[in-house]
C-alpha positions, 0 to 999 in steps of 0.5 A: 500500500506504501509502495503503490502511495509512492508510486501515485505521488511520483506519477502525478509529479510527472503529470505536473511536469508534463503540463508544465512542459507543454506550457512551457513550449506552447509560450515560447515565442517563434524564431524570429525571420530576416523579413521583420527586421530593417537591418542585419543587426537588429534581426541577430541580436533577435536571433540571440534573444530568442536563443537565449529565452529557449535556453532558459526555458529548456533549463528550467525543465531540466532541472524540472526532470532531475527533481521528479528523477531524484524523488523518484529514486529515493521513492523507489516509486518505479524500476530506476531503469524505468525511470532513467530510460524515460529521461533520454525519451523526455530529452528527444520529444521535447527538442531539449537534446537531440536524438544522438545526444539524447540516447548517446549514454547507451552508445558510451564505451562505459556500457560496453566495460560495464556489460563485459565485467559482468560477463567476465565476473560471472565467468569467475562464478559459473566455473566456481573458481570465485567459490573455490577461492573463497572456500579457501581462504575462508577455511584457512582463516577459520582458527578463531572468529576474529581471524575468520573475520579478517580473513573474510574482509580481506578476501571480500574486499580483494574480490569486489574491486574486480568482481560484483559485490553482491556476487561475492557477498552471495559466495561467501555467505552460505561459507561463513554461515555453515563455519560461524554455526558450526563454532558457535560463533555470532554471524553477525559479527561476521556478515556486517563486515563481509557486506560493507568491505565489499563496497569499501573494496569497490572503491579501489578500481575503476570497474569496482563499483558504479560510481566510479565508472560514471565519475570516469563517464561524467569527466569525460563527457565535460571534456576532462580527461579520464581516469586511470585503472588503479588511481581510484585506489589513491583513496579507495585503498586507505578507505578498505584498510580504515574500515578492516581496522574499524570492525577489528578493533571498535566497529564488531564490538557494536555488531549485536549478538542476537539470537540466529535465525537458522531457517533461511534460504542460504543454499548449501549446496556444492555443485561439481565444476570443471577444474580447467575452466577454472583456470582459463576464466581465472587467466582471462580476468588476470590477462584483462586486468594487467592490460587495463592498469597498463593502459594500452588498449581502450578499456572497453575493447579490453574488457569486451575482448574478455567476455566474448574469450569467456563465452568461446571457451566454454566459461559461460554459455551465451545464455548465461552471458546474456542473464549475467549482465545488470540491465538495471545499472545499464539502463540506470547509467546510460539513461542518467548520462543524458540527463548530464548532457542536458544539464550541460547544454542548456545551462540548468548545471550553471543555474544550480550551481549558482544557487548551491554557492549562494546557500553556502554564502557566495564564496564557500571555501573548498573545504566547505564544498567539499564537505557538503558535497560529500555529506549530501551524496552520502546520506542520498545514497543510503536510500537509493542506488549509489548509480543514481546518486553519483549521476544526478549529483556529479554533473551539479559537482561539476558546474559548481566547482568550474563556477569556483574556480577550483578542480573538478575532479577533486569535487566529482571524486568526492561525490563518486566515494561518497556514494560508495561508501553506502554502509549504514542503511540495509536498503545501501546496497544489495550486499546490505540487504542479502545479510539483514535477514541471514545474521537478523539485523535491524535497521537501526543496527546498520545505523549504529555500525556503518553511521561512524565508518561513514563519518571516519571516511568522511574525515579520510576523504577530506584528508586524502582527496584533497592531497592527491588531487588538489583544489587549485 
């Protein structure tokens, strides 16, 4: 009932958006002609007007579209893909952006790495190699709960900066809960810290988490240059390490300890694999990560060039290929970069920026932008998918910071681990949500675990960024 209340309200929001739009364009007044004008100049500087009257109006939309956009992901009012998709659809009927700029996020060559990393992490787990690994590293830890515990966000954080998080946290869990019930040991205090170091560990490469990709996408789109393989790791490293440090020696102290429910839907069952596969998806994924960090070739052809090796040896079937491969965060990424695109091209960037300044005071410090920027995107992400935050915030980061005078890539950066670090809500990310009911936390248990971690990140962030890639 909640839900479908949510969904109603969204949908008359876009209602009033969609009237609002046809008002809007209905008003604008006709592209001036030379036959009305005495003289040259006078019909240009016509032309001009007119120019600049539509891209005001086609702003004030814009900014009409990321509102309704953001309401609707924080509802979760509708599919994001929904949502996203229809953002592209709006763009093109209206004239605000043409077809090809509308829909040029789904031609981008982030969606072609994201849609291979997909096939090539699914390879990992259809040929077992990924469990394989993670049984053993989990069962060479397994002398004590605080070994198990590290040896556990260890091998989840090292897995989610070149796989999926929620793939690794699926591996791991029927591991970990089989050796914590066996020694009497709270599975709680071991699922918390596996969930949140798999998106800790994210951080630490490009293809680690969404963010990062769409950082990358977003700098690149204003013109900027893109970012390298492992230079998310400047920050992303520090962070994992920061976070394994917390659960060591103050976070699981904060982790209840509640009675275990046993009755859940966690698989146990040991399927057999093809050894050989094992190591040929092993070498692919090794092979495509040592070209990326070395850079010869363009990404997306690299990660591309894996997954079609994957499917020719037998990794995985095409099917599994096809069923692998998030539609929901492609969708969610291309459909959102065309919002980018508008927001560039009409000015609403530039127009949010402005009154973003203004309500820290007209000229805020670095650090001061910094910090908002971070806290903003951070809280935002709790809520809705840290895709969809990173997109909607990273272009107004962007505008505002040109606007200052000071480096965009400093601001994005923060925006993009920011929504990364999604630690202390059950709904964060699905990691978050996939340990809630197997290790019988509450929400306000995410809450009292995650809350400091974000805020020492925070801290770390506003250290560490601002070193390595400085504001002026």
């Amino acid at each position: 009932m909640i839900k479908k209340k949510k969904t109603v309200a969204v949908f008359i929001l876009f209602l009033c958006l969609l009237c609002y739009t046809i008002f809007s364009l209905l008003v604008l007044p006709s592209a001036p002609v030379p036959e009305d004008f005495s003289n040259e100049e006078q019909y240009l500087q016509a032309v001009k007007d007119h120019d600049a009257q539509k891209q005001h109006t086609h702003a004030l939309l814009t900014i009409g579209v990321l509102l309704t956009g953001a309401i609707g992901f924080a509802l979760e009012a509708a599919p994001v893909a929904v949502i996203a998709t229809a953002m592209p659809i709006y763009f093109g009927l209206t004239g605000i952006l043409s077809f090809e700029d509308a829909f040029s996020g789904f031609a981008n060559s982030t969606v072609i790495l994201f849609g291979s990393m997909f096939i090539l992490g699914a390879a990992m787990f259809q040929t077992g190699l990924a469990q394989r690994i993670g049984l053993f590293v989990v069962k060479l830890f397994a002398g004590s709960e605080n070994g198990l515990c590290l040896g556990v966000m260890l091998l989840s954080a090292v897995m989610s900066a070149f796989l999926s998080n929620t793939g690794t946290v699926a591996v791991l869990l029927p591991v970990c809960i089989g050796i914590a019930d066996t020694q009497g040991w709270s599975r709680a205090k071991l699922l918390m810290p596996m969930a949140i170091l798999s998106s800790a560990g994210g951080m630490c490469t490009m293809i680690g988490t969404p963010p990062n990709l769409t950082v990358n996408a977003v700098l690149t789109a204003y013109g900027g240059e893109a970012m390298g393989f492992f230079e998310f790791a400047w920050f992303g490293l520090p962070a994992t390490l920061l976070a394994i440090l917390y659960f060591l020696f103050f976070g699981k102290k904060l982790i209840p300890n509640r009675v275990q429910i046993k009755n859940t839907s966690v698989q146990s069952e040991h399927p057999v694999y093809n050894s050989k596969k094992h190591w040929i998806s092993g070498g692919i994924l090794l092979i495509v990560i040592i070209m990326m960090a070395l850079d010869i070739v363009d990404l997306a052809l690299i990660a591309a060039a894996g997954a079609l090796v994957c499917v020719l040896t037998g990794c995985i079937k095409e099917k599994q290929a096809y069923q692998s491969i998030d539609w929901s965060t492609i969708f969610l990424f291309a459909g959102a970069l065309s919002l980018a695109n508008a927001m560039a091209s009409t000015g609403a960037g530039s127009i949010l920026a402005d009154l973003c300044i203004n309500a820290m005071g007209g000229n805020p410090s670095p650090y001061v932008l910094f910090s908002v920027l971070f806290l903003v995107c951070g809280i935002l992400t709790q809520f809705m998918s840290n895709t969809a935050s990173a997109a909607l915030l990273c272009p107004i980061g962007l505008e505002i910071a040109n606007t200052l005078g000071i480096s965009a890539l400093t601001v994005v950066l923060a925006l993009g681990f920011s929504a990364s670090a999604a630690y202390f809500t059950p709904v964060a990310t699905p990691p978050n949500t996939l340990i809630s009911g197997p290790a019988n936390l509450k929400f306000m248990d995410y809450v009292k675990v995650g809350g400091p971690l974000f805020l020492l990140t925070y801290l770390l962030a506003l250290l560490l960024i601002p070193l390595r890639w400085p504001f002026f």
